[in-house]
C-alpha positions in Angstrom: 0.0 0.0 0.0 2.7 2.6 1.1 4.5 2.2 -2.6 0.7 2.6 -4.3 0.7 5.5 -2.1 4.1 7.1 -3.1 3.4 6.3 -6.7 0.6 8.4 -6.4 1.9 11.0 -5.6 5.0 11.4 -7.6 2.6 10.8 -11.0 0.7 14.2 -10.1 3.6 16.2 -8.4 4.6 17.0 -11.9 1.1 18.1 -13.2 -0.2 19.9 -10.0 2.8 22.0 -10.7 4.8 20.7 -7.3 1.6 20.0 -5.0 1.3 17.2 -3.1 -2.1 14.7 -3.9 -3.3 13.1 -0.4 -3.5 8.9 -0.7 -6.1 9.3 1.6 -8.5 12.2 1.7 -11.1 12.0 4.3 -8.0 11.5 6.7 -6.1 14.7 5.7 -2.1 15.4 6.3 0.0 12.1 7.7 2.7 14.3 8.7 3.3 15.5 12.5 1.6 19.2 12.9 3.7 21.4 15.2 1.6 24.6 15.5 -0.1 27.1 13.1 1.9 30.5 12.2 -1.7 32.5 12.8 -2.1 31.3 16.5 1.3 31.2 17.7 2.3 34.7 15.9 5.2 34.6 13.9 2.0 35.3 10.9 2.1 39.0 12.2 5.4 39.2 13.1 6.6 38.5 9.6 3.8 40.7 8.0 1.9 37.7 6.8 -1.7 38.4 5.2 -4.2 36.1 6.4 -5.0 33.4 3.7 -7.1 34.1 0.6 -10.1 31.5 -0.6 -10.6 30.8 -4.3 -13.9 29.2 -6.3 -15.7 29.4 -2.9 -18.8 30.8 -5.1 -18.2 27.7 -7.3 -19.3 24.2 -7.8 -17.4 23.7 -10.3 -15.3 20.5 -11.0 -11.9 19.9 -11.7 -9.5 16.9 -13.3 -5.8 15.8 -12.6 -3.9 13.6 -14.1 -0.5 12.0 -14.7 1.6 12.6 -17.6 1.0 9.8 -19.1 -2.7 10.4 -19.7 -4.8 11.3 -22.8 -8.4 12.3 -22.7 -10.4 10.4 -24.7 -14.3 10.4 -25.0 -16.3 8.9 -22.0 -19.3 8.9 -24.0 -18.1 5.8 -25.7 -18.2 3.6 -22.6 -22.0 3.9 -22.5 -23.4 2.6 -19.4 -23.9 4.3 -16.4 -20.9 6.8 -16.8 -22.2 8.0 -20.1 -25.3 9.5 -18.5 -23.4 11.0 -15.8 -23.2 15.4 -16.1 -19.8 15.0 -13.9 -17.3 12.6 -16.0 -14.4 11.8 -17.4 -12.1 8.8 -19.5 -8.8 8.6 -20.0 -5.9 6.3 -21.7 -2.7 5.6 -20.3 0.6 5.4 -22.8 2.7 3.4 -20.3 3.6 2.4 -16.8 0.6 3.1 -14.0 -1.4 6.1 -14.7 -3.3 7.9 -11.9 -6.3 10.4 -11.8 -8.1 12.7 -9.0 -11.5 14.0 -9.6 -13.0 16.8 -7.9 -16.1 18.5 -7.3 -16.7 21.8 -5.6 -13.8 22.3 -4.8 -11.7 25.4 -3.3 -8.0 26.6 -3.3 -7.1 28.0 0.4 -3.6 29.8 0.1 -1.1 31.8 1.8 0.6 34.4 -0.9 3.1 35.7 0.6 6.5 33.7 -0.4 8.7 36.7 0.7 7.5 36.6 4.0 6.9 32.6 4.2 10.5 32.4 3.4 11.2 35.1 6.1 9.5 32.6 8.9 11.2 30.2 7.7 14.4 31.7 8.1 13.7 32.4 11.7 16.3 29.8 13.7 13.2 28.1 15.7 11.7 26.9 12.4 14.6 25.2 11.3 13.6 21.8 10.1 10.1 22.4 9.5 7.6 23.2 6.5 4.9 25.6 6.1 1.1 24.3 4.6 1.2 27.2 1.9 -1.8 25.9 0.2 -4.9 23.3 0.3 -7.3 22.4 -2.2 -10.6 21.5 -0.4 -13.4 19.4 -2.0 -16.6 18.1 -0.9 -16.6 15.1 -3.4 -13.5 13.0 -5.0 -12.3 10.4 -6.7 -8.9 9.2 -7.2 -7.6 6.3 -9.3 -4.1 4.5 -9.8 -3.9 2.1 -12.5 -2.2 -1.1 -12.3 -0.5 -1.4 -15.6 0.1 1.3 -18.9 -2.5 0.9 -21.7 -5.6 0.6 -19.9 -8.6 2.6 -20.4 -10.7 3.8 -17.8 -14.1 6.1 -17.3 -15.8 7.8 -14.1 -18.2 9.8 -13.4 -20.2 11.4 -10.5 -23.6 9.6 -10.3 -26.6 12.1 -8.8 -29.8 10.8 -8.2 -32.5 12.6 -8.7 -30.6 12.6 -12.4 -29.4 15.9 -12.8 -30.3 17.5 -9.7 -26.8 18.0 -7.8 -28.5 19.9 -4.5 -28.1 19.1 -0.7 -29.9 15.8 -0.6 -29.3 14.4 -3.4 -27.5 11.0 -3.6 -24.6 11.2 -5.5 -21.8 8.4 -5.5 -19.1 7.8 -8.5 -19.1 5.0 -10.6 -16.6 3.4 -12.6 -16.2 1.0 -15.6 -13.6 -1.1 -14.3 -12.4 -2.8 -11.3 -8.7 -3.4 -11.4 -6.6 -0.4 -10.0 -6.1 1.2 -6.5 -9.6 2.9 -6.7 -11.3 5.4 -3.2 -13.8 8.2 -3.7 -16.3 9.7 -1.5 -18.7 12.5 -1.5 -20.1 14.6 1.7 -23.5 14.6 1.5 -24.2 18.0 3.1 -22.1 19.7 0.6 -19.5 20.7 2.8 -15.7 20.8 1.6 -14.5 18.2 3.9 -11.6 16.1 2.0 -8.0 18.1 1.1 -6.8 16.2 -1.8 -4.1 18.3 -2.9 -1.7 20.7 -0.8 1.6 22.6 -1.3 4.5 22.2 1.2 7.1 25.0 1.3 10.4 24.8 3.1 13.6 26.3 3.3 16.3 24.6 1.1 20.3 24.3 1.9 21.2 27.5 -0.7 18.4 29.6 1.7 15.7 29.3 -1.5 12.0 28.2 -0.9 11.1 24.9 -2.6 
């Protein structure tokens, strides 16, 4: 499981542009949390803004993928993906592909890298990392493929058909089985899960990576 996991997440590190995509969703970060810059105020003392929230107004969807990936037409599949409004289907060229779906979702982020990089300077912070930014979603999906040349389709299921509203049941279905598959969707509507987040820290040559 722990080398599904890290595959995972070195397929998408490329395309999220350096994020890093959570194995496991619903259980947020696996790393040890040592405080939060806003309560214990090195955020003020380093003239950092408070964080900014993007697509909150929005239930709109979004797609990741690995390199590897084309887009091809989910339509094709028929079945039960084929009727769904939320979908996708992709091919993979080689090696194991992996996707992330998700729905509602929200980008929470800290920008400010001339003062992260200040904090991080400061001698007491030595060692650590700062959460710079989190993508929150209140449905997912994320798939990692066994083997290159496989074809896969998913798409979010809502019944009443069509009517995506508090309420609703909504669950994501799939055309295959093999693969490291795990989705799950918060009926309220509220942006529970944190797929994807961005680490900074403090390199050797004094640059943040």
């Amino acid at each position: 499981m722990l080398n599904s996991a890290l595959s995972y997440v070195d397929l998408l590190r490329g395309p999220t542009g350096g994020l890093t995509a959570s194995w496991d969703p619903e259980k947020g970060t696996r790393f040890l949390k040592e405080g939060n810059i806003y309560m214990d105020g090195k955020a003020a003392e380093h003239g950092i803004p408070e964080p900014t929230e993007n697509g909150g107004d929005s239930e709109g969807e979004a797609w990741v993928t690995s390199e590897n990936t084309t887009r091809i037409d989910a339509s094709l599949f028929g079945g039960t993906v084929a009727q769904c409004e939320v979908k996708g289907a992709f091919k993979f060229s080689s090696g194991r592909g992996a996707v992330l779906a998700l729905k509602n979702t929200m980008i929470t982020s800290i920008e400010a890298p001339t003062a992260l990089k200040r904090v991080l300077e400061d001698p007491s912070m030595r060692g650590f990392c700062i959460v710079s930014e989190v993508h929150s979603c209140s449905s997912y999906a994320r798939w990692l493929t066994t083997s290159g040349g496989d074809s896969i389709a998913l798409g979010l299921r809502v019944e009443p058909s069509g009517v995506a509203a508090v309420g609703a049941t909504a669950t994501w279905v799939k055309n295959a089985t093999s693969g490291n598959f795990k989705s799950h969707v918060n009926k309220s509507g509220e942006r529970s899960f944190y797929p994807l987040y961005r680490l900074v820290l403090l390199s050797e040559e004094g640059t943040l990576t």
